[in-house]
Each structure stands twice: as C-alpha cells, then as structure tokens.
NUBA-14664 format. One line per 2 residues: number of its first residue (from 1); their letters; for each residue x, y, z of N, C-alpha, C. Coordinates in steps of 0.2 Angstrom, whole numbers, always signed. Last residue first. Example, Ala and Ser with C-alpha at 12.3 -4.5 7.8 and 13.67 -1.06 7.14 Angstrom:
BEGIN
2 = sa = +64:-11:+35:+68:-5:+36:+64:+0:+39 | +66:-28:+39:+62:-22:+39:+66:-16:+39
! end
This chain:
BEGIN
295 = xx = -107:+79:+32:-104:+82:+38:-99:+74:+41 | -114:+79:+19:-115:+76:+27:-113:+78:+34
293 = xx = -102:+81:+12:-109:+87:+11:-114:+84:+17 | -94:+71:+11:-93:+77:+12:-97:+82:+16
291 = xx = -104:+61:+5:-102:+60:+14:-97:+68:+18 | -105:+65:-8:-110:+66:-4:-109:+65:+4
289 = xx = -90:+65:-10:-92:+70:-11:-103:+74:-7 | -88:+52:-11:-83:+57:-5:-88:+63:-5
287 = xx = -99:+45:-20:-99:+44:-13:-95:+49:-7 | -93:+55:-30:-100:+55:-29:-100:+55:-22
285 = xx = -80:+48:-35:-80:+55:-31:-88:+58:-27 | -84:+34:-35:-80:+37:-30:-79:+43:-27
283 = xx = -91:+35:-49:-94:+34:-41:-90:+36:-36 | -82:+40:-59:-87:+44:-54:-91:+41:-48
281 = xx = -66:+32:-56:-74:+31:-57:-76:+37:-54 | -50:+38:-60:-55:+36:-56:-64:+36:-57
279 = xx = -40:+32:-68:-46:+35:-71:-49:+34:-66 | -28:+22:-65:-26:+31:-66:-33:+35:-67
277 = xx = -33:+12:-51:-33:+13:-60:-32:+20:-61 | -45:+7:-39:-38:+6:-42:-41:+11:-52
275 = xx = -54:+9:-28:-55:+13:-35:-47:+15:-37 | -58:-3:-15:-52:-1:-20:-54:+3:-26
273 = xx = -69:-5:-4:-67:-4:-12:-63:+1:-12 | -74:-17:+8:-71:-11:+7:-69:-11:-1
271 = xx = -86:-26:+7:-84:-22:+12:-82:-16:+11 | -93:-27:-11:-86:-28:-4:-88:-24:+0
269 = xx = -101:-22:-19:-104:-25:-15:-98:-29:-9 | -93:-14:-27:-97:-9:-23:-102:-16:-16
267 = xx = -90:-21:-37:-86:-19:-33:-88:-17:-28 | -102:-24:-45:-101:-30:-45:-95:-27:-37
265 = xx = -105:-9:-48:-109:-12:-44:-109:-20:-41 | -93:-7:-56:-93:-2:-52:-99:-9:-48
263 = xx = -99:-17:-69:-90:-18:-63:-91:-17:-58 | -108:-17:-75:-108:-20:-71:-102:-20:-66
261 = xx = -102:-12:-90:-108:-13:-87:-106:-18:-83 | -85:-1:-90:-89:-9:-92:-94:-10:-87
259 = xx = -82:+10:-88:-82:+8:-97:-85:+0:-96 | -79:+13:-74:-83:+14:-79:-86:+13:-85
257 = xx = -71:+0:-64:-70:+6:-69:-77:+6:-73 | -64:-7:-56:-69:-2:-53:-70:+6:-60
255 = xx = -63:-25:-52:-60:-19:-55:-67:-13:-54 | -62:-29:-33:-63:-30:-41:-63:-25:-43
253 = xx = -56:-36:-20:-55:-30:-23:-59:-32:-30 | -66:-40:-6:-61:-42:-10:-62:-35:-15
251 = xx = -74:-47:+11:-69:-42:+7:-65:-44:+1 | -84:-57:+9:-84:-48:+13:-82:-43:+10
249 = xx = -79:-68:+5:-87:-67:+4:-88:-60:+5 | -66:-69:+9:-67:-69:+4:-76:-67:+0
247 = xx = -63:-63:+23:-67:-66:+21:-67:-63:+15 | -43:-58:+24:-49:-58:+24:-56:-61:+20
245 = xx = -29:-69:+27:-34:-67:+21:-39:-66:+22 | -17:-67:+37:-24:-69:+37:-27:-66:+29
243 = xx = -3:-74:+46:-6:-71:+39:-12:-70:+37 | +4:-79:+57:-4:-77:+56:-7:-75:+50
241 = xx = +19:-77:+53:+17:-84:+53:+7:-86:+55 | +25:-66:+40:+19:-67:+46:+15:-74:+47
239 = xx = +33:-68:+32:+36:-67:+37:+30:-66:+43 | +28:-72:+20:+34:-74:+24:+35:-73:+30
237 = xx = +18:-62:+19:+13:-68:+20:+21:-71:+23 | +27:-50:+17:+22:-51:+21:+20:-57:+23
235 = xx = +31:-54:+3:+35:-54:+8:+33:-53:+15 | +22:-54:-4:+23:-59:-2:+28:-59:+2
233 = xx = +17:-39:-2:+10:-45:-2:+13:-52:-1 | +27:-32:-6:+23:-31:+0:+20:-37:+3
231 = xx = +30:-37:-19:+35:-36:-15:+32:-35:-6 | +17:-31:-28:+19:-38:-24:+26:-41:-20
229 = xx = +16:-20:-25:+12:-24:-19:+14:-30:-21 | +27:-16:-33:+30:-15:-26:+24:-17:-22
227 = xx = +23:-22:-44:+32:-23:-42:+31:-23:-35 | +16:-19:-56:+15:-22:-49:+21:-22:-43
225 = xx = +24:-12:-64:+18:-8:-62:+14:-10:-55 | +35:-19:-69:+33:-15:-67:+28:-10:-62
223 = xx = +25:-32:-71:+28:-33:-67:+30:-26:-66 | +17:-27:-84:+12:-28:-76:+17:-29:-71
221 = xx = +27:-26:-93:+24:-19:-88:+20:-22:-82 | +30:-37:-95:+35:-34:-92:+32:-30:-89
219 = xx = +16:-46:-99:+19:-44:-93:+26:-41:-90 | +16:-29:-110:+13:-36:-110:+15:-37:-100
217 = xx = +27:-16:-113:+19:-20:-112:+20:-28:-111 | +36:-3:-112:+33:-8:-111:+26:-11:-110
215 = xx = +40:+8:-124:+37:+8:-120:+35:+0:-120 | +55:+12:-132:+49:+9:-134:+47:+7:-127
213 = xx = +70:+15:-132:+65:+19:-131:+57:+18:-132 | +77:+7:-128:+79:+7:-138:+73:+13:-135
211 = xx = +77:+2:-114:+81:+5:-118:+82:+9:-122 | +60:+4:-112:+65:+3:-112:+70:+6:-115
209 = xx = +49:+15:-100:+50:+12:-106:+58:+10:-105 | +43:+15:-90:+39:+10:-91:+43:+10:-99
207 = xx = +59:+13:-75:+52:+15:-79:+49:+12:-83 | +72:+9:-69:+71:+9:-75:+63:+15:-80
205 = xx = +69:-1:-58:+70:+8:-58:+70:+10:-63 | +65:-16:-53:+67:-12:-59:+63:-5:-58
203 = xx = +72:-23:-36:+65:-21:-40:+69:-16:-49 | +80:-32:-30:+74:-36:-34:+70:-31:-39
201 = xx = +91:-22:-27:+90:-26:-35:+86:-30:-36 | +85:-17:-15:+84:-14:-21:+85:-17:-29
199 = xx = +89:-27:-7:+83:-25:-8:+81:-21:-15 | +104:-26:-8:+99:-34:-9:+93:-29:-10
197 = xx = +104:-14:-2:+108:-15:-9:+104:-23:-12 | +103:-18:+12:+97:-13:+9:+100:-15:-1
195 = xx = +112:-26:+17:+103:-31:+13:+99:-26:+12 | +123:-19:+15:+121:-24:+11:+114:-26:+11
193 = xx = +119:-12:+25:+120:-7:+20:+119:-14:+15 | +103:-17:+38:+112:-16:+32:+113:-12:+27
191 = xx = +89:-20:+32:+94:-13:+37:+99:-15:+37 | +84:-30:+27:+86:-26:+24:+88:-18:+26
189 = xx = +79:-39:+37:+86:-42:+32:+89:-36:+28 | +67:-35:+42:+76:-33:+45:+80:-36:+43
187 = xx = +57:-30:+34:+63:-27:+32:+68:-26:+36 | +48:-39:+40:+51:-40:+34:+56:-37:+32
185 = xx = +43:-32:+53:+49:-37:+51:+53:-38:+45 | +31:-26:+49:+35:-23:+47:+44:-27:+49
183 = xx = +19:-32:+41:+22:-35:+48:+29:-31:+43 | +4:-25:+37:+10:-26:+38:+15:-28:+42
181 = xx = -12:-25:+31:-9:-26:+39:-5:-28:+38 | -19:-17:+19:-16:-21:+18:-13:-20:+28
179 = xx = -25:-9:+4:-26:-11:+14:-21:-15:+16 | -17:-9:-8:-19:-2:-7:-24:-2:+2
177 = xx = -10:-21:-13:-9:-19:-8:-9:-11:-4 | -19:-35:-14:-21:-30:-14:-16:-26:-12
175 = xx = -14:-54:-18:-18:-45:-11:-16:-41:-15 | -20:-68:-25:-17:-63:-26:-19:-54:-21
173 = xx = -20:-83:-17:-25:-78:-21:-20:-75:-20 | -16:-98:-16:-12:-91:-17:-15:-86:-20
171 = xx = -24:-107:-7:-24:-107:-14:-21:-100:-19 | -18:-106:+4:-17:-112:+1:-20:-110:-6
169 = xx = -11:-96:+13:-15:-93:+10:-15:-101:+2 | -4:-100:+25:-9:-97:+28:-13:-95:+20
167 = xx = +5:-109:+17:+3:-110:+23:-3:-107:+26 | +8:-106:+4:+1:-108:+5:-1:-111:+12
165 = xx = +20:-99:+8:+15:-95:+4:+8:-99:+5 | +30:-108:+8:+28:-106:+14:+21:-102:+13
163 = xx = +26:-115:-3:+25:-119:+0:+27:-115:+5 | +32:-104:-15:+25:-105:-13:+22:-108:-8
161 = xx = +46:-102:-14:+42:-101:-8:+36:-101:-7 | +58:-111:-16:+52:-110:-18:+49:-106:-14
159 = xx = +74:-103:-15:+70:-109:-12:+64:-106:-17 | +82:-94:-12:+86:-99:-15:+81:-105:-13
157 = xx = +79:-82:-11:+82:-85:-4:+81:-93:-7 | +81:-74:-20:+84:-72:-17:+84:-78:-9
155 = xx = +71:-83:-31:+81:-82:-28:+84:-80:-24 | +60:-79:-26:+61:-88:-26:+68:-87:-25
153 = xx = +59:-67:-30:+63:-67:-22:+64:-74:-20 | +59:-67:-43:+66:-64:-39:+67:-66:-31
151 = xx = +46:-73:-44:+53:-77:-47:+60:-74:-44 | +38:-63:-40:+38:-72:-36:+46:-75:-39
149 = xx = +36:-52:-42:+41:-54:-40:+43:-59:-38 | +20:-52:-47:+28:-51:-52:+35:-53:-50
147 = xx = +11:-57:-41:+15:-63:-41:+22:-60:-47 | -1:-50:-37:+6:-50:-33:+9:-55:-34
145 = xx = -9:-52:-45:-10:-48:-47:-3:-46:-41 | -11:-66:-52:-6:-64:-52:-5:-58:-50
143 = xx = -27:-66:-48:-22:-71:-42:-15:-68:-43 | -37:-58:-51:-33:-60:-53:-28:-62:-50
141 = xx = -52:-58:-48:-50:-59:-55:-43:-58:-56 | -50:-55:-33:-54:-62:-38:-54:-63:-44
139 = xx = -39:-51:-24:-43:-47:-31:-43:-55:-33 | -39:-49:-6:-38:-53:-11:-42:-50:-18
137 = xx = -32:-42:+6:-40:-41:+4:-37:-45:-4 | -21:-47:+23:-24:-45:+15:-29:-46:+12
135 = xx = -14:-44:+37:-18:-45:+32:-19:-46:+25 | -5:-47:+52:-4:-45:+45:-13:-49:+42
133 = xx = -11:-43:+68:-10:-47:+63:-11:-46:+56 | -13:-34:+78:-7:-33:+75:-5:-38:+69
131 = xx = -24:-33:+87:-20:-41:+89:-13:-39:+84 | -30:-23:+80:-29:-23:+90:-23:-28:+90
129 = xx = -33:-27:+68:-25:-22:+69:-26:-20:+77 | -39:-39:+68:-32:-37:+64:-29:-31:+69
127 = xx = -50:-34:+72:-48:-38:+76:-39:-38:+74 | -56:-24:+62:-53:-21:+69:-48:-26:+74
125 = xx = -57:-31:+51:-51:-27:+52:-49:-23:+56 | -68:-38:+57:-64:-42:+56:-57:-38:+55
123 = xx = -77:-29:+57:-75:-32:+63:-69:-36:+62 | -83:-16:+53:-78:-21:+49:-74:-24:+56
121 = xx = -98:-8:+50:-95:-12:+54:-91:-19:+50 | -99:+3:+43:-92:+5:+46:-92:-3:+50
119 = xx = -96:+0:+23:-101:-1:+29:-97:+0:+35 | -88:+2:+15:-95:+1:+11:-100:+3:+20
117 = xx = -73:+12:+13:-77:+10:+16:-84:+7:+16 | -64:+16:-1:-69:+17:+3:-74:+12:+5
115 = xx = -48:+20:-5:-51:+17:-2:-57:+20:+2 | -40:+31:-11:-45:+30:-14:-49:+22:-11
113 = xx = -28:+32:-3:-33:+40:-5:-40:+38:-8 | -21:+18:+5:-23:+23:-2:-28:+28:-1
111 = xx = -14:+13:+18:-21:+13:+17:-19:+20:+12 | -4:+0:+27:-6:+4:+21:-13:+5:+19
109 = xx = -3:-1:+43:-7:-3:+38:-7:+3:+33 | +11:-11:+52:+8:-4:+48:+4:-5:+44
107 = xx = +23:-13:+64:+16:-16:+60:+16:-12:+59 | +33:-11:+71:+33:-19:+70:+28:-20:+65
105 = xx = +44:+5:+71:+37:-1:+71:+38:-6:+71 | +55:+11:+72:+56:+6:+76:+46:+2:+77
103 = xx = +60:+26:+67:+54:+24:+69:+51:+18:+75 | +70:+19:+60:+70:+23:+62:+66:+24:+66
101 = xx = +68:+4:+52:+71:+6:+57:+73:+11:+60 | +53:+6:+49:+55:+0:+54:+61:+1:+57
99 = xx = +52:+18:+46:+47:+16:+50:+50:+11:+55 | +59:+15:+32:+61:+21:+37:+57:+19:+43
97 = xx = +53:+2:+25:+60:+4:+28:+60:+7:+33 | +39:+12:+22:+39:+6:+27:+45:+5:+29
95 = xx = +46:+21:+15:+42:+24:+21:+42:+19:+25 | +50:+13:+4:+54:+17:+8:+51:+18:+14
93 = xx = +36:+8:-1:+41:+3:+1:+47:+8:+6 | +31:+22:-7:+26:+15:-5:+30:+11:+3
91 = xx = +42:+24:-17:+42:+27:-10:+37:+22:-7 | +41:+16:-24:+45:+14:-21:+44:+18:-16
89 = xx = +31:+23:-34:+31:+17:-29:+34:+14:-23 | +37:+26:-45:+36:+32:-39:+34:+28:-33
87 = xx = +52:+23:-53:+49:+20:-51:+44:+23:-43 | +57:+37:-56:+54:+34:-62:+51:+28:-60
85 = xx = +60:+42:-46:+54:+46:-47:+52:+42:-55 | +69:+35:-40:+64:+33:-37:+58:+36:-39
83 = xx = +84:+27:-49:+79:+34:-50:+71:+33:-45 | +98:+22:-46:+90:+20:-45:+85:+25:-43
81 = xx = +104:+29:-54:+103:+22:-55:+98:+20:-54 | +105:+43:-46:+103:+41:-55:+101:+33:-59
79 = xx = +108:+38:-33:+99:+41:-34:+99:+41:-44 | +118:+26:-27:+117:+34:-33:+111:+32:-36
77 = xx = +117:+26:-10:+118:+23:-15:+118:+29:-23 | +124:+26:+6:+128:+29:-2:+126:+26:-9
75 = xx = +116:+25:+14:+117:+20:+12:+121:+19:+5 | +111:+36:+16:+112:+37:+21:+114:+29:+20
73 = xx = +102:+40:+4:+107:+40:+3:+113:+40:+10 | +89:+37:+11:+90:+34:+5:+97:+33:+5
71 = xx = +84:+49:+14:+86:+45:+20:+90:+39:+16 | +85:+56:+3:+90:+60:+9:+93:+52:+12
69 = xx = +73:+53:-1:+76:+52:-6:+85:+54:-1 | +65:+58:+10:+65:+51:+9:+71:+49:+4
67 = xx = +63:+71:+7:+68:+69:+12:+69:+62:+12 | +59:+72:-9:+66:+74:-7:+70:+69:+1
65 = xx = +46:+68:-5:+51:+64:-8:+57:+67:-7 | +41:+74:+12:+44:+76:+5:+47:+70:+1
63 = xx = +32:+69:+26:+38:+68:+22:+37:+71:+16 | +21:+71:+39:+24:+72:+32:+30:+73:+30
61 = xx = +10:+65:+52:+18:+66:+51:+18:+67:+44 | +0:+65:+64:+1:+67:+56:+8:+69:+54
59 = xx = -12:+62:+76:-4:+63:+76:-3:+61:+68 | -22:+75:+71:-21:+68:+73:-15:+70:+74
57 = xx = -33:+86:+70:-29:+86:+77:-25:+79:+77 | -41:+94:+63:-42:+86:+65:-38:+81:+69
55 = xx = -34:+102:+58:-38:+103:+62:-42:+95:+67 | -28:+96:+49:-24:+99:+53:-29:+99:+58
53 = xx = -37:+97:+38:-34:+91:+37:-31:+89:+46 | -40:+110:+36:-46:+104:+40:-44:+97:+41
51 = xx = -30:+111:+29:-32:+118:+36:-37:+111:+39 | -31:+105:+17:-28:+105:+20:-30:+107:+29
49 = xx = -43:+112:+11:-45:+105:+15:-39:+103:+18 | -40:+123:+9:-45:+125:+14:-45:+118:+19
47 = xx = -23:+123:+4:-32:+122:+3:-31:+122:+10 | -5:+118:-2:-9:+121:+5:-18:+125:+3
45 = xx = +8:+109:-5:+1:+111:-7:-3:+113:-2 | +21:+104:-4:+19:+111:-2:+13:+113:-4
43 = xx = +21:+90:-9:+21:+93:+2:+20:+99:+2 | +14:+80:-17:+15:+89:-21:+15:+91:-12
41 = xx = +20:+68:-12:+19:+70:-19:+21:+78:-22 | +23:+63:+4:+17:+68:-1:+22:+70:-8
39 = xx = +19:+51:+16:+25:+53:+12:+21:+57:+3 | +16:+51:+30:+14:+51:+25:+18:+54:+19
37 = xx = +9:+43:+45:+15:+45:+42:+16:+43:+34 | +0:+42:+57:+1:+46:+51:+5:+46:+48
35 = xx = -5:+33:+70:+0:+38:+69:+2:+38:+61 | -19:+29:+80:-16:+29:+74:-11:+34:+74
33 = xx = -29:+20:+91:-26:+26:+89:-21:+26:+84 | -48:+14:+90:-41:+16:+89:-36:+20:+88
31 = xx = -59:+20:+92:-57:+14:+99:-48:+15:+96 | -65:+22:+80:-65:+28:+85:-60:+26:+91
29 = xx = -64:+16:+66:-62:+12:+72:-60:+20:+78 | -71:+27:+58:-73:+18:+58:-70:+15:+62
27 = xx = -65:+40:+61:-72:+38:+61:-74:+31:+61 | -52:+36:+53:-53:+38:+62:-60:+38:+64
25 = xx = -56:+33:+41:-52:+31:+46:-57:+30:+52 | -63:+46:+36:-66:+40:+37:-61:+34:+43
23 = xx = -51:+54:+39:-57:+55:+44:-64:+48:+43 | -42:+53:+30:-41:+52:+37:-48:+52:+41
21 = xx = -51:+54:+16:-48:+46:+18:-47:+45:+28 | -54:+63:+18:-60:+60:+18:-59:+55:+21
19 = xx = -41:+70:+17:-45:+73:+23:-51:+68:+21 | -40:+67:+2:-35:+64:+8:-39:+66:+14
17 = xx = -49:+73:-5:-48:+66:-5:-44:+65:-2 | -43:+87:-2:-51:+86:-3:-53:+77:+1
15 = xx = -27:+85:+4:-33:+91:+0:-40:+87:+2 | -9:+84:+4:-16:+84:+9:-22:+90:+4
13 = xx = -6:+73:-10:-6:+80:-7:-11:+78:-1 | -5:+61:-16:-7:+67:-19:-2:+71:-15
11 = xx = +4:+48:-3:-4:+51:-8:-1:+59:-9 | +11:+35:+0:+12:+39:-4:+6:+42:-5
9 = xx = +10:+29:+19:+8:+29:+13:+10:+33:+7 | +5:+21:+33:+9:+24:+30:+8:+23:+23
7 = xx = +2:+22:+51:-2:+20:+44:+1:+24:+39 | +4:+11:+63:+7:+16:+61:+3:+14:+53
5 = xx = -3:+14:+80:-3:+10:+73:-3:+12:+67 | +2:+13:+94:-1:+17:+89:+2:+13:+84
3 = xx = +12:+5:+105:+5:+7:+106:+2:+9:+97 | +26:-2:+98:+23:+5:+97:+15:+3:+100
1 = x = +36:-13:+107:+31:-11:+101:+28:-5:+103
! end
C-alpha cells in the first residue's frame, strides 16, 4: 500500500481556485502526506497562481485529457464511440482506473475546486483517511442523487444490491461525490481488457442530447449528469466492507445556490460545502477570496 494518499481529480486549470483548494488541504490536515494527481482541462494554462501552485512544493502530478485519452486506448477501444469529451466526467472515473492499476493505489480522495472547508477541526475526516476508510458526505434533499446507476450495476452482477448497500448505509442516503474516501479495489474487475469494456457499458457517452437532436431532461439527464458519482458512491459502499457515512449532523451537502432565500446559509452550516452547480455562488468566491487576502 502507498504511504501517501492519493488525491485525484478533473479541475479547470491550475489558477486562483485550485491553489486555494491545494493549500486549504494541506493546511487542514498538516500531519498528512498527499500525492496530487490531477487530470486538467485547460494543462497549458500558466498565471501567477500557477507559479504559487509549484511553489508549494507538493508532490503534484498533471495529466492532459489527451494523455488519459492515450491511456484509454491501451485497450483498443474507439474514442468515437465512447467520446470522453461528451461525457467529461469520465475522466473523474479514468484517473481512478489509472491510479489503481498503474500507480497501484488502494484509496484515494476526490476532492473538487469548489469545496470548502467551514472549520479546520474535521476529526472525523482525518480518522478516515489515516485508517484508509472509504467515505461519504450525504445530500439531505436527495437520496437519488447516486442512485442513476442502481439498475445497470443491479445487472451487472445479476443481484439486488441494495441489501449489500444498506449494510453500512441502512437507509441509502444518496453521497456526494465531489469528497469522498475511495477504496480504489473497485476497479479490479475492471483491469482486463474485458472488465475494462464491462466498465464502460454501464455508463452513456452519448451526451446530453439525443439522437433526433433534442436535448435531454427529466430523469434521463439526471442519470447522465449523475452517472459517474453514482458509479463512485455505489460501487464504493460495495466494495468497502467499512463504509462510513459521515455525521449526518456535521457533514452533509445542500444545494448552494443564490436564487433561493435561505440555501447558501442553510449549506454554510456543514462542516464542509460543496458549491455544486455550473453558477457558482458569490459566497464561494468571497470566502477564497478573503482567506486569499489573509495569507
């Protein structure tokens, strides 16, 4: 097993809001060591906050979608079929793959560009990730919000799998999968050329519009859209016979948007907050922006 604690993820670029993300990290568990590896969007972007990014001396790995898209075909599959830039998530899900068998991790925590920390003493996420125990932060307002895949991978292994699911998490709240403690096991049915090919027909590459050319809604797109934390979130709690649900009183996701009274300060009262949604809240830039101006 890897000492370092591999923290992996799709974001932006290295700039303003990434440098806030690594450094709150590394500042709220000082005792831990982590290894970086970050699969980037716009890889040739280069700012000041880059340079400060470097500066901070981590161990910092960066991938290209191109190279990931490389590692991909190292299983002859055809990148037209399964377009990874129409499903962009997937990288999300690739990086973990790569990790596990190339890299040879066991655990990893995903951690998004727009998670922020309310308070640094988070005991209970440090106890996680010393001891290596998979996680999850639950969203209270909606249990489905990792349940898109429940029906493909109920076939893929030709069982129900609620009843392994409610082992550790009995009333199947729905995680998050923007924190999240991964037991990177889950992908050794899928190093083969065959259980990599199983893997990929659970999910749709497609994108968010159909055939005849009309854009999806209802629950087709939530499944779309959800696909890969709930790919994450249940095949996690499967294979991590620890699976912990953090305190539901501490930590939990709610929605973080501005157009409704009360949300931002309903969200802001978690441990930690997720500023999920293509519209990021002004709170979020506020809070980076004053702990920036802090030092």
């Amino acid at each position: 097993m890897k000492n370092n604690i591999a923290v992996a993820r799709l974001w932006h670029k290295l700039g303003k809001y990434e440098y806030f993300c690594l450094k709150q990290l590394i500042e709220t568990f000082p005792d831990l060591q982590f290894d970086f590896h970050i699969v980037l969007d716009q890889d040739m972007h280069h700012d000041e906050w880059t340079a400060k990014i470097l500066d901070l001396n981590l161990n910092l790995k960066t991938y290209s979608k191109e190279f990931m898209q490389s590692y991909a075909k190292i299983y002859d599959i055809d990148l037209q079929q399964y377009d990874f830039n129409k499903f962009i998530h997937f990288y999300h899900i690739l990086i973990g793959h790569y990790l596990r068998r190339v890299e040879m991790y066991d655990y990893m925590l995903t951690y998004e560009y727009d998670i922020i920390f309310n308070t640094v003493d988070l005991k209970e996420v440090q106890e996680c990730l010393i001891d290596r125990i998979s996680f999850g932060i639950h969203e209270p307002d909606n249990a489905n919000c990792d349940k898109a895949l429940l029906n493909q991978i109920c076939q893929l292994y030709q069982t129900d799998i609620t009843s392994i699911l409610k082992t550790n998490n009995i009333n199947l709240l729905g995680c998050n999968a923007g924190f999240q403690g991964i037991s990177l096991k889950l992908f050794d049915e899928f190093i083969s050329k065959s259980g990599f090919d199983t893997m990929l027909s659970i999910f749709d590459f497609d994108g968010i519009y159909k055939k005849d050319g009309t854009e999806k809604w209802g629950w087709e797109r939530t499944v779309f859209d959800t696909q890969e934390q709930s790919f994450y979130s249940l095949m996690n709690q499967l294979y991590s016979s620890e699976f912990k649900i953090l305190n539901t009183d501490k930590y939990f996701f709610a929605p973080c948007w501005d157009d409704f009274d009360g949300y931002i300060d309903r969200a802001m009262m978690s441990n930690i907050v997720h500023f999920t949604g293509h519209v990021k809240s002004t709170r979020m830039f506020d809070i980076i922006e004053k702990s920036l101006q802090n030092g």
